[in-house]
N, C-alpha and C positions, 0 to 999 in steps of 0.2 A: 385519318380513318377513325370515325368514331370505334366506343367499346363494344356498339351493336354490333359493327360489321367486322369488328375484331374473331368477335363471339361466331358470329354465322359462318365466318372461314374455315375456324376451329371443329367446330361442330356440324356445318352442313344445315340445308335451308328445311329440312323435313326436320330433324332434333331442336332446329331454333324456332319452328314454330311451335315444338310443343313447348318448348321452354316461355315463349310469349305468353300463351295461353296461360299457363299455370302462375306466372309471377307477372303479366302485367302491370305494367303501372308502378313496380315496387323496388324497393332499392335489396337485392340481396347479398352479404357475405363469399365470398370466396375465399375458403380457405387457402393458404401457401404451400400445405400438403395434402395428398390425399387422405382423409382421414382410415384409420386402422382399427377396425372394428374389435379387436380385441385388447386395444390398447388402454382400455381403463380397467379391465379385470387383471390385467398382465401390474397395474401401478398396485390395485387392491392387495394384490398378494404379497408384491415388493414391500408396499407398506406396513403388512401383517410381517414381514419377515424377520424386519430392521427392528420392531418392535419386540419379537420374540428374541432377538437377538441380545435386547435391553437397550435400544436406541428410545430416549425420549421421542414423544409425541412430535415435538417442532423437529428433533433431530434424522427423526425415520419422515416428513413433507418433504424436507431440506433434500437428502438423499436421491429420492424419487425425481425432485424437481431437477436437480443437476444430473440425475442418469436418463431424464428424459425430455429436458431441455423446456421444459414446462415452466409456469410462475410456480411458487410455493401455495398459494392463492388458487390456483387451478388445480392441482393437486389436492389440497384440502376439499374440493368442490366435489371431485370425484369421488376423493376417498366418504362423502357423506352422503352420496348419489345422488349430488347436482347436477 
């Protein structure tokens, strides 16, 4: 079974064709979680914490990234509003 018909199981043939329409033709990303919309203002703050705390700069990413399973790389992305 291809990933088309994966997809159209999943979803239903009314939602996969709007999904045809909108990203024909294109390779897109599926994230492995749903993403959590308040999930970079939630590291912002953590970040601002560790640092008030007196955590270095790399020691308050480091932090974030192990309590939220992130790169240290992505967490800097965030915390500069990548």
């Amino acid at each position: 079974m291809s990933d088309a018909q994966r997809l159209m199981e999943i979803v239903g043939p009314e939602l996969m064709q709007r999904i045809c329409q909108e990203f024909a033709g294109e390779q897109i990303y599926i994230p492995k979680r749903v993403p959590d919309p308040h999930r970079d203002v939630h590291i912002i703050i953590q970040f601002a914490a560790a640092q008030k705390l007196g955590a270095t700069c790399m020691n308050a990413y480091e932090q974030c990234a192990d309590e939220t399973g992130l790169s240290v790389r992505r967490v800097q992305q965030i915390v500069a509003g990548r």
